[in-house]
N, C-alpha and C positions, 0 to 999 in steps of 0.2 A: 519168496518174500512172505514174512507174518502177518496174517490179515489182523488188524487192530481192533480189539473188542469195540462194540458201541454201548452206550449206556442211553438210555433210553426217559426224559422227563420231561414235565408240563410248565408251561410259562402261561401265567394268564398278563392280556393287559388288555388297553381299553381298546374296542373295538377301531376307531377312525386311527388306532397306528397299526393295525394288522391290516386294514385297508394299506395304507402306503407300505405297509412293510412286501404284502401280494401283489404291489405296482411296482416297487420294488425290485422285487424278485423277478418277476415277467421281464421288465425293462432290461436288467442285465444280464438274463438269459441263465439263471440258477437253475439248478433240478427240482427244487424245494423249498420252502422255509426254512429246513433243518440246515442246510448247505448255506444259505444264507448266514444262519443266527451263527454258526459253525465262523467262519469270517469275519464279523462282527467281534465275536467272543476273543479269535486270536488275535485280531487289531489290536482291542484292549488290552492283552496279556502280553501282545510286544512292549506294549506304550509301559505299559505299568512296572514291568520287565528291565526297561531299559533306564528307569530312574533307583535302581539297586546298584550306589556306587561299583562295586566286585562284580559284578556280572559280566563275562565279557559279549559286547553288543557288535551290530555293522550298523551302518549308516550313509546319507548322502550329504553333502551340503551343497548346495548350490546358490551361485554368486551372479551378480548384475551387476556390472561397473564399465562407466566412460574409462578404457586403458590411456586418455589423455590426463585424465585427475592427478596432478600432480603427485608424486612418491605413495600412490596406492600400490601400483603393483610392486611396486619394490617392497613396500610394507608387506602385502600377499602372501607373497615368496618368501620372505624373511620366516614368515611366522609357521607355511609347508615346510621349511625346511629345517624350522628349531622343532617340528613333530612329526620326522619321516616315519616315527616307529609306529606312529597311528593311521597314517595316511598309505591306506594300500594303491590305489591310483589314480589320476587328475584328466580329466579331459578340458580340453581350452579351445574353444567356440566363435572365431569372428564371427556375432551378428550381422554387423554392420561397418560402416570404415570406423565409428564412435565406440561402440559398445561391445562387450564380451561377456560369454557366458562360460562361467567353469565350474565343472561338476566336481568335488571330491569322494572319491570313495573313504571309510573310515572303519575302524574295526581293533576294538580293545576295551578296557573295562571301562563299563558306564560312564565313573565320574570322570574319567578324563578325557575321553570322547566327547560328553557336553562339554566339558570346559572349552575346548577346543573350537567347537563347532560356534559356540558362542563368541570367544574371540575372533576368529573369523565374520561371523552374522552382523556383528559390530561396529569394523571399521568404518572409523567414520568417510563419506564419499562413494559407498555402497548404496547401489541404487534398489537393490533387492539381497536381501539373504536369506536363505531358509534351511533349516537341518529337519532331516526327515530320520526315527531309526526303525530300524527294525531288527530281524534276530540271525544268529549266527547258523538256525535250521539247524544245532545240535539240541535243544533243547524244546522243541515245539511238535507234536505229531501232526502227520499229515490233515 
C-alpha cells in the first residue's frame, strides 16, 4: 500500500476554541489536533461534496412513524419502490407495538438522492425523518 504524502500548514485562531478544540480532542480519544482538524475537514468535504447535483454520493435516511398512521406505510413503500435504483437496503425496526424505525441505505447522484430522501423526510404523519450523506470512499483519501 502507497503511504500518502502529508502536507504540512498553520491555522491560527482564537485561543478559548483551541481550548475546546484540546478538550475535544482528549474527550474522543484523537492522536492529535492534526487527526482531529483531518475529520473535521472531510465532514465538511462530504457535506459540500454531496450538494454537486452529478456527484455520485451514499447516504442514510432514517424514519419514526406510528405503522398505525393511516396509509403511511403504504405511501413508504410506494415511494421505496418507485426508487429501487437508489435504494441499496432498508432495515425495518419494531420499537415498540406503535412505533417503527427504518433505516435506508441510498447511493447515486447527489441530485436525486436529495430529492428522494427529502420526499421521504416529508411525509406528512412522520414522527422523525432525517437524511444523513456521506461519500462513496472513491473519492476521499484516507
Amino acid at each position: 500500500m502507497e503511504k500518502e504524502s502529508v502536507c504540512r500548514f498553520s491555522i491560527s485562531m482564537p485561543e478559548p476554541l483551541v481550548v475546546k478544540l484540546d478538550r475535544m480532542v482528549k474527550d474522543k480519544g484523537y492522536a492529535n489536533r492534526s487527526q482531529a482538524v483531518s475529520e473535521m475537514v472531510r465532514d465538511r468535504l462530504v457535506d459540500h461534496l454531496g450538494h454537486s447535483d452529478d456527484r455520485e454520493i451514499a447516504g442514510t435516511v432514517t424514519l419514526v412513524y406510528d405503522h398505525h398512521k393511516r396509509n403511511l406505510q403504504k405511501l413508504l413503500t410506494e415511494v421505496q419502490h418507485d426508487h429501487s435504483n437508489l435504494i441499496i437496503a432498508t432495515l425495518h425496526i419494531h420499537l415498540d407495538h406503535d412505533n417503527c424505525l427504518e433505516v435506508l441505505a441510498l447511493r447515486g447522484k447527489a441530485g436525486l438522492v436529495r430529492k428522494l430522501a427529502d420526499r421521504l423526510t416529508t411525509v406528512k404523519g412522520l414522527k422523525h425523518g432525517k437524511f444523513t450523506v456521506t461519500t462513496t470512499g472513491r473519492d476521499m483519501p484516507h
